[in-house]
Gaussian input, Z-matrix of N, CA and C with variables (Angstrom, degrees):
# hf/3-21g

backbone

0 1
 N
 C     1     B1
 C     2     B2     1     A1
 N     3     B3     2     A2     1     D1
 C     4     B4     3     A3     2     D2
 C     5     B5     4     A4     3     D3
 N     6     B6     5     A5     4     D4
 C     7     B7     6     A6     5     D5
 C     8     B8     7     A7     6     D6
 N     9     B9     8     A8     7     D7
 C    10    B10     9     A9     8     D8
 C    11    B11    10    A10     9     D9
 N    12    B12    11    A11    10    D10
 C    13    B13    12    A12    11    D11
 C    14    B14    13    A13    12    D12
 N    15    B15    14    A14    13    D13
 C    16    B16    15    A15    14    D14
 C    17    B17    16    A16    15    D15
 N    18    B18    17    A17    16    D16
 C    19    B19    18    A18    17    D17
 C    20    B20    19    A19    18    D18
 N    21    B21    20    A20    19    D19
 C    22    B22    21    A21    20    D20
 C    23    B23    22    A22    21    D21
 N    24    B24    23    A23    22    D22
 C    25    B25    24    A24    23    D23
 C    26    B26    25    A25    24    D24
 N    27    B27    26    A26    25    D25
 C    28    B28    27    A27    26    D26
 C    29    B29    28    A28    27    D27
 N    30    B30    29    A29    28    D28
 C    31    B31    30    A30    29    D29
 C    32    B32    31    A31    30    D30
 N    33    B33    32    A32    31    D31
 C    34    B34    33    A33    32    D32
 C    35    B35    34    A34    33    D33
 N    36    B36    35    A35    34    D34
 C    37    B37    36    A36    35    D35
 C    38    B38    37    A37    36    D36
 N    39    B39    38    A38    37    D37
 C    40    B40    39    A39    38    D38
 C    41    B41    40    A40    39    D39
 N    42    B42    41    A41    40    D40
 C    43    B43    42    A42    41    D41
 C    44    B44    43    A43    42    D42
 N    45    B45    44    A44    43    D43
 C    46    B46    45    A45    44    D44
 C    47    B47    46    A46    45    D45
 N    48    B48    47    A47    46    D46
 C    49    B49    48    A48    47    D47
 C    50    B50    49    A49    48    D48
 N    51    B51    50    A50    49    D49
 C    52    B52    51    A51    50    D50
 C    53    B53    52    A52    51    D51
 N    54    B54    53    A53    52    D52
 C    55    B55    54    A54    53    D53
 C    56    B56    55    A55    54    D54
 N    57    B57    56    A56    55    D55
 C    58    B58    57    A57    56    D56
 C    59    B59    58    A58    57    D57
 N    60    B60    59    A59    58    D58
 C    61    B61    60    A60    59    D59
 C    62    B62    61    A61    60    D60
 N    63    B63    62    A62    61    D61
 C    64    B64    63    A63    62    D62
 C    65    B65    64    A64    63    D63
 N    66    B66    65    A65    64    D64
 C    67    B67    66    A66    65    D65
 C    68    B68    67    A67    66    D66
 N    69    B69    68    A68    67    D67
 C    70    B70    69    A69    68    D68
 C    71    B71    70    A70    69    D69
 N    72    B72    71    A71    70    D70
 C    73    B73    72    A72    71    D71
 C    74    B74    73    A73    72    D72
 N    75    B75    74    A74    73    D73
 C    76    B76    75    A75    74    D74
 C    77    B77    76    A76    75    D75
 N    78    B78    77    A77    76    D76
 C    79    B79    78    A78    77    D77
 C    80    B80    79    A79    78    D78
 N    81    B81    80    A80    79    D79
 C    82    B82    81    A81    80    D80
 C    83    B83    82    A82    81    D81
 N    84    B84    83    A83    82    D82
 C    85    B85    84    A84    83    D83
 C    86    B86    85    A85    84    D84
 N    87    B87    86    A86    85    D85
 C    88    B88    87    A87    86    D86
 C    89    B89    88    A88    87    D87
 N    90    B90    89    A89    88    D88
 C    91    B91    90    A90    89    D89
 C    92    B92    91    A91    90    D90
 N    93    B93    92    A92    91    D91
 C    94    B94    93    A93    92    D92
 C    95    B95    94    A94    93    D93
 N    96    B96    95    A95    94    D94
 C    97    B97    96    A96    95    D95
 C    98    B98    97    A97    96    D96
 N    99    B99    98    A98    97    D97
 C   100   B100    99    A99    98    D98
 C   101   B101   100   A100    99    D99
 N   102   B102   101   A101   100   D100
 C   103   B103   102   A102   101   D101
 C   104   B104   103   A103   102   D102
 N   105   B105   104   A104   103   D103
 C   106   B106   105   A105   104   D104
 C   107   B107   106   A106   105   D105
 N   108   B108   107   A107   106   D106
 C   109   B109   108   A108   107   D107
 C   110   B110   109   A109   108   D108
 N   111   B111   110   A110   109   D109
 C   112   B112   111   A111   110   D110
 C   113   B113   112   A112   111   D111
 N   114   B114   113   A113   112   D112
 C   115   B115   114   A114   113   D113
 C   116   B116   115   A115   114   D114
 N   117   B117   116   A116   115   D115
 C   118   B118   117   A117   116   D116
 C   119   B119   118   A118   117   D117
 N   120   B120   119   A119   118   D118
 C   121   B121   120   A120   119   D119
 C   122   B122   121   A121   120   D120
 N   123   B123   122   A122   121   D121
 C   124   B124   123   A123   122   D122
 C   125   B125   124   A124   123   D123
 N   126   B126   125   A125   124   D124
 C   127   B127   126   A126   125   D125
 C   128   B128   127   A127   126   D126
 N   129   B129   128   A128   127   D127
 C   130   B130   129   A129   128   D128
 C   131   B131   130   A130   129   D129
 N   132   B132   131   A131   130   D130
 C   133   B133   132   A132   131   D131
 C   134   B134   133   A133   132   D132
 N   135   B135   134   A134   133   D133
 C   136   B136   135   A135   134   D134
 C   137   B137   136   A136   135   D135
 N   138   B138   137   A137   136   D136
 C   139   B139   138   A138   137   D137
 C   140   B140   139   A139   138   D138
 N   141   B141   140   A140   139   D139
 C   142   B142   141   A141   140   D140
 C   143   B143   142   A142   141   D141
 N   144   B144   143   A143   142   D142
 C   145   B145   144   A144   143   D143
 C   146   B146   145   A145   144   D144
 N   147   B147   146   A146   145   D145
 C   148   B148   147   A147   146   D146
 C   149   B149   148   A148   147   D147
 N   150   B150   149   A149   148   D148
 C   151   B151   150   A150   149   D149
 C   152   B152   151   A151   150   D150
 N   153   B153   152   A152   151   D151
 C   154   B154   153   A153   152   D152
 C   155   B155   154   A154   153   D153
 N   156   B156   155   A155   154   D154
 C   157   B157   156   A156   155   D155
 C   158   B158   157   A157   156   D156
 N   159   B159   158   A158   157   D157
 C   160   B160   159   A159   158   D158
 C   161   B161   160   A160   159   D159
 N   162   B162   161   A161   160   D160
 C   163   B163   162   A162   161   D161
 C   164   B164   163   A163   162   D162
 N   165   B165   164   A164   163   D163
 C   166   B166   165   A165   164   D164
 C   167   B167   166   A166   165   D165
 N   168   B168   167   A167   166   D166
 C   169   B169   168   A168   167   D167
 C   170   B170   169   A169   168   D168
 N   171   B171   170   A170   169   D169
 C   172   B172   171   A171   170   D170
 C   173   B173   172   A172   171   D171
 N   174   B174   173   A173   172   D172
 C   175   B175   174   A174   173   D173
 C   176   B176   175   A175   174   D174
 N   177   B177   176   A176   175   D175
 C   178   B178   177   A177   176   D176
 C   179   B179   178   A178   177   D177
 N   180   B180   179   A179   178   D178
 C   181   B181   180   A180   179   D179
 C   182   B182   181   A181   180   D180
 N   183   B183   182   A182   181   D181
 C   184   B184   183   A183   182   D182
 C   185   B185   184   A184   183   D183
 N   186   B186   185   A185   184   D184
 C   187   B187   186   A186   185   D185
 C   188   B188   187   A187   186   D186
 N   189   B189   188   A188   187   D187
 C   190   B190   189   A189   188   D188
 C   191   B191   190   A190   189   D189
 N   192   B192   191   A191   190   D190
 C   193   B193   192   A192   191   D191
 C   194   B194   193   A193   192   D192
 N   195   B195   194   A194   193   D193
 C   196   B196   195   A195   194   D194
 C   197   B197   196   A196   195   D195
 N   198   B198   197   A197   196   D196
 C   199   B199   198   A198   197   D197
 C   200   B200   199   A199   198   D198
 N   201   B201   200   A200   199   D199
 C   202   B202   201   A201   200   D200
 C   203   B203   202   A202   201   D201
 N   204   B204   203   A203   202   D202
 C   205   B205   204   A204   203   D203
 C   206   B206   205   A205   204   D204
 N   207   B207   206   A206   205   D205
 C   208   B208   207   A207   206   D206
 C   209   B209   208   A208   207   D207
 N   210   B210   209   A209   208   D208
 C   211   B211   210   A210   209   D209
 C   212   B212   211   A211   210   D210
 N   213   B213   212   A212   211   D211
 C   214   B214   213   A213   212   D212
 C   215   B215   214   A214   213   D213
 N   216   B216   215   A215   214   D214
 C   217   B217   216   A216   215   D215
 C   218   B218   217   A217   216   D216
 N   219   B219   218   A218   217   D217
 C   220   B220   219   A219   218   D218
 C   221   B221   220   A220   219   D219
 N   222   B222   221   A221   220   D220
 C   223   B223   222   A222   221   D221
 C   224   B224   223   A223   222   D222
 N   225   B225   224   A224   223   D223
 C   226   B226   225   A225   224   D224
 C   227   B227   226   A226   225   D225
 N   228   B228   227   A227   226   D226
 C   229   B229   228   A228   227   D227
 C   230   B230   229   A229   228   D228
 N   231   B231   230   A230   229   D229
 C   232   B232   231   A231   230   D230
 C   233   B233   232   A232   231   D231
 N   234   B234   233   A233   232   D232
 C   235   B235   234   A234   233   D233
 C   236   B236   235   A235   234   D234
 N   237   B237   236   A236   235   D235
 C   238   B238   237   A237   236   D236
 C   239   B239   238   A238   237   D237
 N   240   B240   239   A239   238   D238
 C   241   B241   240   A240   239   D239
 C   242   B242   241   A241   240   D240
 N   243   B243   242   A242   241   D241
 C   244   B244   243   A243   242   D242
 C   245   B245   244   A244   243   D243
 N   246   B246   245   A245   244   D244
 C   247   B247   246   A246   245   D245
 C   248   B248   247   A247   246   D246
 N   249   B249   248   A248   247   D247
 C   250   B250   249   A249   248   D248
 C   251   B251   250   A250   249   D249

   B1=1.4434
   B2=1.5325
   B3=1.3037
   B4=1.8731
   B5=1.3488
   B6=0.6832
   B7=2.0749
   B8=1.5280
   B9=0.9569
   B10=1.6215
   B11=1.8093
   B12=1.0090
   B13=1.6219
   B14=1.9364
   B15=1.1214
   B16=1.5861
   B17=1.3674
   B18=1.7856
   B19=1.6088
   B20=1.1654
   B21=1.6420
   B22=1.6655
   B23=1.1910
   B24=1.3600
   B25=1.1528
   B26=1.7190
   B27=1.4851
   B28=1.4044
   B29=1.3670
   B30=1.1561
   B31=1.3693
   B32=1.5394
   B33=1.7711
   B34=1.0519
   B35=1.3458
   B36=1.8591
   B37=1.3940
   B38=1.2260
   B39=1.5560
   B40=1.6055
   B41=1.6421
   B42=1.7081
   B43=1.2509
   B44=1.5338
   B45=1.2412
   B46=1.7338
   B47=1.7425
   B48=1.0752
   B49=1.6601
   B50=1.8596
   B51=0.9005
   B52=1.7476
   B53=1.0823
   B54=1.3667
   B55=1.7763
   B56=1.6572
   B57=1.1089
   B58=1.3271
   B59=1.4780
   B60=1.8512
   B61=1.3309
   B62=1.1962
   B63=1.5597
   B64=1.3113
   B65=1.2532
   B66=1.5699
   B67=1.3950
   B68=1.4815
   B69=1.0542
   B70=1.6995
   B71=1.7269
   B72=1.2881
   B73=1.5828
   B74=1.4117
   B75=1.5832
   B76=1.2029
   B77=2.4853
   B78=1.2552
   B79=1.7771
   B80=1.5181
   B81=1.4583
   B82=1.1627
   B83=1.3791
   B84=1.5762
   B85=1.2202
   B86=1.5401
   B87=1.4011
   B88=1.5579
   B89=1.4854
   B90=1.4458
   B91=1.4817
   B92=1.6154
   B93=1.3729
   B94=1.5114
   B95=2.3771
   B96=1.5398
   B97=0.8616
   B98=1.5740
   B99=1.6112
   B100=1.2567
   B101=1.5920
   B102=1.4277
   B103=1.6456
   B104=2.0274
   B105=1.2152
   B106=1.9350
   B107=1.6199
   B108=0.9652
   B109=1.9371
   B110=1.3625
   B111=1.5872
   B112=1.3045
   B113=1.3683
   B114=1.1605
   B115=1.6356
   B116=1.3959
   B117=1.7114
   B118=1.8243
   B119=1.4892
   B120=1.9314
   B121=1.3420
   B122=1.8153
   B123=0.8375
   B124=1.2976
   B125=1.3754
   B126=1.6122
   B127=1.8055
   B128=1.6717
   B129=1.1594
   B130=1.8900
   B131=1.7742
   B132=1.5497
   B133=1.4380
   B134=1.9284
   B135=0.8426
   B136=1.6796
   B137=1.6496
   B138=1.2480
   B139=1.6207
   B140=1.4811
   B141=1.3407
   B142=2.0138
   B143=2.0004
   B144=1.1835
   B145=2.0543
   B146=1.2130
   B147=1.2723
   B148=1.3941
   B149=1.5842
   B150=0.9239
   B151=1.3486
   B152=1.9091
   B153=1.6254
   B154=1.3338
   B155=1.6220
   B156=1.0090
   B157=1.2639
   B158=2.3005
   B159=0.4064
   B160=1.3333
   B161=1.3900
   B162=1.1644
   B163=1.4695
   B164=1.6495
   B165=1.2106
   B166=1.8663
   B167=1.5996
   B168=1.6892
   B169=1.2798
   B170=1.4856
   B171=1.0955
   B172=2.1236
   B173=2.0506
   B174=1.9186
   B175=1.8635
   B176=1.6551
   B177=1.0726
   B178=1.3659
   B179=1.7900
   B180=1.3009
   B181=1.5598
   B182=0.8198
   B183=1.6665
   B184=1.3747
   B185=1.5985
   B186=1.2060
   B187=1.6185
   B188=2.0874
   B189=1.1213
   B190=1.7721
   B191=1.2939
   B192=1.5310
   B193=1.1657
   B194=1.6140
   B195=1.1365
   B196=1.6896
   B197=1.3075
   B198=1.3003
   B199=1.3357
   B200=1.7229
   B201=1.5202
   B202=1.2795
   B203=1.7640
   B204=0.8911
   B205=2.0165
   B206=1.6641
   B207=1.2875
   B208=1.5174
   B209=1.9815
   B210=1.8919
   B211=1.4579
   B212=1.5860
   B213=1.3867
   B214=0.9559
   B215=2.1978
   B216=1.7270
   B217=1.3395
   B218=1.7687
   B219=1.1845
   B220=1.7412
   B221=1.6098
   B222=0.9464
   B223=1.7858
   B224=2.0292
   B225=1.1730
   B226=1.5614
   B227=1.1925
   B228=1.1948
   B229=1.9309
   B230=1.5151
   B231=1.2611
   B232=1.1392
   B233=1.5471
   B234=1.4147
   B235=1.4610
   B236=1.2559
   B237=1.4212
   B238=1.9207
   B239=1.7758
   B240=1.2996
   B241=1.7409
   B242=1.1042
   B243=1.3238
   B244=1.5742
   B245=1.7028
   B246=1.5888
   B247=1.7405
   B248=1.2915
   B249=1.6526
   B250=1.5514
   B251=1.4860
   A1=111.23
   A2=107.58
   A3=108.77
   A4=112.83
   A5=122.26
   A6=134.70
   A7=104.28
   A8=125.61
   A9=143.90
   A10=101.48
   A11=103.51
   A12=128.56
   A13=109.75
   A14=91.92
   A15=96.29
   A16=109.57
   A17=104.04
   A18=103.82
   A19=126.50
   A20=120.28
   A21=122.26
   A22=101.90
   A23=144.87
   A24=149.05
   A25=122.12
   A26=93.94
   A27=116.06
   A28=128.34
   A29=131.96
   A30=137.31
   A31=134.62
   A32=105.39
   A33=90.83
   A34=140.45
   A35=114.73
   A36=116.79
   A37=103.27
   A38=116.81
   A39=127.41
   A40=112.60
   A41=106.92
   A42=123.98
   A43=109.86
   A44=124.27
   A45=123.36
   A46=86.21
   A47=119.85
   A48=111.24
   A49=110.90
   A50=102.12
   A51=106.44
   A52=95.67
   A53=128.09
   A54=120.99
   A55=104.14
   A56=99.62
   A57=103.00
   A58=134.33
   A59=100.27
   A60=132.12
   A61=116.85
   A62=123.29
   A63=130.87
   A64=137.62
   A65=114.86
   A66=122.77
   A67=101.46
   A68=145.43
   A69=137.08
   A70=103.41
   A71=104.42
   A72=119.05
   A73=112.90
   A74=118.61
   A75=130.70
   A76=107.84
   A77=84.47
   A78=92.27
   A79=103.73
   A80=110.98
   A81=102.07
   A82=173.52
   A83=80.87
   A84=113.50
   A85=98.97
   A86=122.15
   A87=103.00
   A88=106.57
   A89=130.86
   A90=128.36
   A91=91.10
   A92=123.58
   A93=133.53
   A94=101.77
   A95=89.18
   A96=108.13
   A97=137.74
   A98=110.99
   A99=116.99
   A100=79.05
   A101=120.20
   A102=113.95
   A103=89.44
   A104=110.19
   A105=106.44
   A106=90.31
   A107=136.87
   A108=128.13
   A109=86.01
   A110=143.98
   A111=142.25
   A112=131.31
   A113=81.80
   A114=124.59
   A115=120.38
   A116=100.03
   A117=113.45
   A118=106.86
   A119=88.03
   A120=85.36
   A121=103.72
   A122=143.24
   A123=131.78
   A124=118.29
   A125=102.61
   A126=96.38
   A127=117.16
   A128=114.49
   A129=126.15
   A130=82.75
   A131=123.24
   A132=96.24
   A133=107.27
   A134=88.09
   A135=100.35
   A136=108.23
   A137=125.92
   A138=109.26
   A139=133.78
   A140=92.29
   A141=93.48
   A142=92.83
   A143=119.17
   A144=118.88
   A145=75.26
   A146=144.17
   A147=149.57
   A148=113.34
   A149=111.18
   A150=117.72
   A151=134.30
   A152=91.65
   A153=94.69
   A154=105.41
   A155=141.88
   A156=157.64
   A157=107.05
   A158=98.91
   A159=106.32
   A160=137.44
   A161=134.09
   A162=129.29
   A163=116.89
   A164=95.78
   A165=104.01
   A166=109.54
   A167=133.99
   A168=83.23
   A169=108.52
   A170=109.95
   A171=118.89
   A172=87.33
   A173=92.16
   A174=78.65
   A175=100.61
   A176=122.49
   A177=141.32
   A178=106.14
   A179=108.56
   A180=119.86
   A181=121.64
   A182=127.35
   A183=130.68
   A184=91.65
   A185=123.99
   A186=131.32
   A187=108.10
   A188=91.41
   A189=111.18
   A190=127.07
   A191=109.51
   A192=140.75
   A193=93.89
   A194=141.54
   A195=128.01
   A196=112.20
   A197=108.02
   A198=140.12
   A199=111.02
   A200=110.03
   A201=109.44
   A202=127.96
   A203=88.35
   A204=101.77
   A205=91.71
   A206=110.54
   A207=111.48
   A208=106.24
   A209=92.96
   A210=93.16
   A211=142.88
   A212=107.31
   A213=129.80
   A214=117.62
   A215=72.97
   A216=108.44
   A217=103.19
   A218=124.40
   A219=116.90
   A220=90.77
   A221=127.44
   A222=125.91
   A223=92.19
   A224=106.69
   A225=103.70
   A226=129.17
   A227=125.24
   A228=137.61
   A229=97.68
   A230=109.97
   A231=127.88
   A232=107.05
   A233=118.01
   A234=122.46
   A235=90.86
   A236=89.51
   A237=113.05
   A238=109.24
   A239=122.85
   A240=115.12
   A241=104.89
   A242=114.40
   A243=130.40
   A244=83.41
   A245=110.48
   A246=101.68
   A247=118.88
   A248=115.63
   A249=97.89
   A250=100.43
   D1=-45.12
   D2=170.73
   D3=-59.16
   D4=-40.46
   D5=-178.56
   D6=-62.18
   D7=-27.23
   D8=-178.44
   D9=-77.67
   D10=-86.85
   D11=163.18
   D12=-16.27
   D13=-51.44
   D14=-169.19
   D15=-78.70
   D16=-36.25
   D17=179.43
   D18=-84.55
   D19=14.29
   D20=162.43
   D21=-84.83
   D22=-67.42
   D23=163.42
   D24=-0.24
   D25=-69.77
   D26=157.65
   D27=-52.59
   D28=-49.81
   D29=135.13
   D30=-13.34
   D31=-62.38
   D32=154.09
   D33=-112.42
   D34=29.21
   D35=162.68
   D36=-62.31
   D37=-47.73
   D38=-154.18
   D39=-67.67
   D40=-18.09
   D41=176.37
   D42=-79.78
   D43=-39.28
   D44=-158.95
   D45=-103.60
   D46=-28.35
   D47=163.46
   D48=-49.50
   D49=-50.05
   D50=-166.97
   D51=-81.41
   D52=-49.83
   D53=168.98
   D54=-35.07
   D55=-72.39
   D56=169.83
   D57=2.05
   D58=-82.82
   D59=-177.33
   D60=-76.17
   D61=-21.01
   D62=143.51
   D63=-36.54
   D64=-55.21
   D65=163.75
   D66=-78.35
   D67=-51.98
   D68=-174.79
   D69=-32.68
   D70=-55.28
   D71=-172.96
   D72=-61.97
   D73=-43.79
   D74=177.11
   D75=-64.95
   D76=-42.12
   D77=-176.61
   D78=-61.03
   D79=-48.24
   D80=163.62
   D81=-93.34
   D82=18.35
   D83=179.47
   D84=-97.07
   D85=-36.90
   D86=-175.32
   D87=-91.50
   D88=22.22
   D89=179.17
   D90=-111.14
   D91=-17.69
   D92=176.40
   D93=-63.83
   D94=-60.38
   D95=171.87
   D96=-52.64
   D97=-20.98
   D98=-164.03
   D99=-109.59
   D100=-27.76
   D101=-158.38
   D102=-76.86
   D103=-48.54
   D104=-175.78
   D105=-54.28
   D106=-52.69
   D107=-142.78
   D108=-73.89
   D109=-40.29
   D110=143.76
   D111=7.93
   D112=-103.53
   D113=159.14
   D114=-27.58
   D115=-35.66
   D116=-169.98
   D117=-78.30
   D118=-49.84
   D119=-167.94
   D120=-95.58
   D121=10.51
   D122=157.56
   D123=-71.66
   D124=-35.37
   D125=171.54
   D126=-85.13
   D127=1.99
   D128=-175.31
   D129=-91.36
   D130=-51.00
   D131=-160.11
   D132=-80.12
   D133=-16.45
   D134=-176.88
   D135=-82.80
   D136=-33.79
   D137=149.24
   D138=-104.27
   D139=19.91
   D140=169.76
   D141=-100.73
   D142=-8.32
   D143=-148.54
   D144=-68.64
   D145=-76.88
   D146=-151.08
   D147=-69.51
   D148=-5.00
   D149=-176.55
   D150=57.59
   D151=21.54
   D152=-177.05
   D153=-131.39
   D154=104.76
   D155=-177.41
   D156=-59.00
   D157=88.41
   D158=170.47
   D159=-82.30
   D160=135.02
   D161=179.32
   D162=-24.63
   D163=-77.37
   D164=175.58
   D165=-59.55
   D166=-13.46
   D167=164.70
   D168=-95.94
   D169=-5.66
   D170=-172.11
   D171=-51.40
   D172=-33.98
   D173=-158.19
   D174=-77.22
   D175=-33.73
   D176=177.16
   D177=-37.00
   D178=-70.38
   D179=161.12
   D180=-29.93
   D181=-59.27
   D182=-153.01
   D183=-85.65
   D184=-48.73
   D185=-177.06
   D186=-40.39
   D187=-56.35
   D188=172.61
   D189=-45.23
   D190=-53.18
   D191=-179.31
   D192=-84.87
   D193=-62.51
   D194=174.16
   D195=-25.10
   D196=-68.30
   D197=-173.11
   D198=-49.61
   D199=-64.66
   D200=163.28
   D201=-39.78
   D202=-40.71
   D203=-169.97
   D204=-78.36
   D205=-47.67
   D206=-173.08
   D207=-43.70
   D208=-61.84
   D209=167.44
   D210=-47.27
   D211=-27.63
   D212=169.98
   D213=-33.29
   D214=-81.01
   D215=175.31
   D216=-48.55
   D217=-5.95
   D218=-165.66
   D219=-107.17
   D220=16.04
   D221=-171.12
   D222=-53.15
   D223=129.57
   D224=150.55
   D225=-63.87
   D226=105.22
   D227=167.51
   D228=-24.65
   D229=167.59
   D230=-166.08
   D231=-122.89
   D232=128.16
   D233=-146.79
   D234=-124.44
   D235=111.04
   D236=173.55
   D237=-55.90
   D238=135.13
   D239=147.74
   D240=-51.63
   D241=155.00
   D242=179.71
   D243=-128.13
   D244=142.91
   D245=150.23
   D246=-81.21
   D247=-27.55
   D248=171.51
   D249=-129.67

């Protein structure tokens, strides 16, 4: 009967833990996200200001923008409740 008792408890620490780590994963993925769109456009206004487009920043862009889309694609899935 004690062995019973202890494992609801446990149950649902192990539940509001993953709730938890769910949103952690989710926060940081869209502060990942807000930090590249940043990043994109701070380096787009900083090599269009002068008006001359240059090798290194074309490579600069494309590097950002890789990178961004890459992040993209890393979104954490979305984790069903289970009842058991």
């Amino acid at each position: 009967m004690l062995r019973k008792t202890t494992q609801i408890p446990d149950k649902q620490q192990v539940l509001e833990q993953s709730i938890f780590l769910g949103k952690l994963r989710n926060a940081i993925w869209l502060l990942g996200v807000s930090s590249w769109l940043f990043g994109i456009t701070d380096r787009s206004i900083a090599s269009f200001s002068d008006g001359y487009l240059s090798a290194s920043d074309i490579i600069q862009l494309s590097t950002a923008s890789f990178f961004f889309v890459s992040w993209l694609f890393l979104k954490p899935s979305r984790i069903e409740n289970q009842s058991e």
